[in-house]
N, C-alpha and C positions, 0 to 999 in steps of 0.2 A: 615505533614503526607500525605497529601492528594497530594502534589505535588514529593512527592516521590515515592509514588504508580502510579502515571501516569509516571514517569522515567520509574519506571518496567515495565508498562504494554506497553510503547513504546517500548522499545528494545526487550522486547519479542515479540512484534509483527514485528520488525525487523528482528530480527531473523528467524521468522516462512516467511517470506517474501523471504530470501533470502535462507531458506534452500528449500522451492518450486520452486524457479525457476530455480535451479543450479541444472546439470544433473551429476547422482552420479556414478560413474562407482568402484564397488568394485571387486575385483579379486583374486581368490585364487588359492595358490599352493598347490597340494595334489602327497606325495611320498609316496608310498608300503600302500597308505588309508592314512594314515595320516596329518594332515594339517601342513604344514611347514611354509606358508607364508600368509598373510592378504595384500594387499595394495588398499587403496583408492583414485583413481585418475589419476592412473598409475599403469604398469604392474609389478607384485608381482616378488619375487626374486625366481628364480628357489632353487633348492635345488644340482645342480650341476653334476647333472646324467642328461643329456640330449645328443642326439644322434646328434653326428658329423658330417659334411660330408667333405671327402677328397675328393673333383674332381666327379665322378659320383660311387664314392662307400660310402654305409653308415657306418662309425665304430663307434661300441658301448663302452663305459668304460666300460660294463659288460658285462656277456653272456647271459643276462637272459633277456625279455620281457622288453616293454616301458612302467617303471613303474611309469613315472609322469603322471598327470593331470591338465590339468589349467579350472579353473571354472571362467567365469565372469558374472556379474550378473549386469545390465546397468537399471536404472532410469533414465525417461527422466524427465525434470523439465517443468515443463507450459512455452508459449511461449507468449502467446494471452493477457499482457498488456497491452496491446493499449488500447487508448480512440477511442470509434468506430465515425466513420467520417458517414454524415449525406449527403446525397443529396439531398437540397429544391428547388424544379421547382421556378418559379419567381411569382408565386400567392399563396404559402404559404410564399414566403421571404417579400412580399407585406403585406400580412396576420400580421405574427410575429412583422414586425418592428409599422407598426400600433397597435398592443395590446401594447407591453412594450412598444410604446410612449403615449399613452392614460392612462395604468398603473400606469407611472410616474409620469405621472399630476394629479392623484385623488390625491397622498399625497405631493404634491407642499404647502408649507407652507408661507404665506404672509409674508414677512419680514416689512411690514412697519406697524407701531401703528397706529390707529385711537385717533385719537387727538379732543377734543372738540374744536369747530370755536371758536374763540375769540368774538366772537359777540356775543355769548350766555353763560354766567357767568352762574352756578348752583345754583340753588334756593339757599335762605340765609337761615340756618341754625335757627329756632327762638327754638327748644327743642330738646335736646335729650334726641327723641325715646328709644334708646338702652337703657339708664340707666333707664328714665323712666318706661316702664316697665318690666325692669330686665333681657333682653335677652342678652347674652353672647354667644360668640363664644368659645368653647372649645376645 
């Protein structure tokens, strides 16, 4: 369940990513008021009454007024992903590589065992303690 919920809340945030940065340009066609076309991304379909031109005269299919309208209405999407770029003079790059190399070394981990010298054998066991008086690890 729990990795299927992360499928979703990945593509949704996929999605919300890529509908922010893509710029939206929607357009409409409007004849005598009324909406005749929608398109998104490109320019909407006239309705087929638009004014001609032959040579340097205008002719109209009708006699009456230019009664289309084109409406567009444009979204810009964000631009500014970048990872922003950093300028360090030479005495904080001094600085920096010094701290993460001191850093690194607090948690430098010994790789090798301490091993008891052979010369020195562990005291010989004459009782046991533990049982004698009853302490257990649990």
């Amino acid at each position: 369940m729990k990795s299927i919920l992360h499928k979703i809340c990945a593509l949704a945030l996929a999605f919300l990513m890529l509908a922010s940065t893509v710029s939206w340009t929607i357009e409409k066609h409007y004849c005598f008021g009324s909406l005749v076309d929608i398109a998104f991304f490109h320019e909407a379909d006239s309705c087929g009454m638009e004014v001609d031109w032959v040579g340097d005269i205008v002719v109209k299919e009708d006699n009456s007024d230019t009664c289309c309208k084109d409406e567009t209405i444009s979204i810009e999407g964000t631009d500014n992903l970048r990872i922003p770029h950093y300028d360090f003079d030479l005495g904080q790059q001094v600085f920096w590589v010094a701290d993460a190399t001191y850093y690194l070394h607090l948690f430098e981990v010994n790789a090798e065992r301490l091993v008891p010298p052979s010369g020195y054998p562990p005291p010989i066991l004459v009782r046991d303690i533990y049982i004698l008086d009853q302490v257990f690890l649990i």
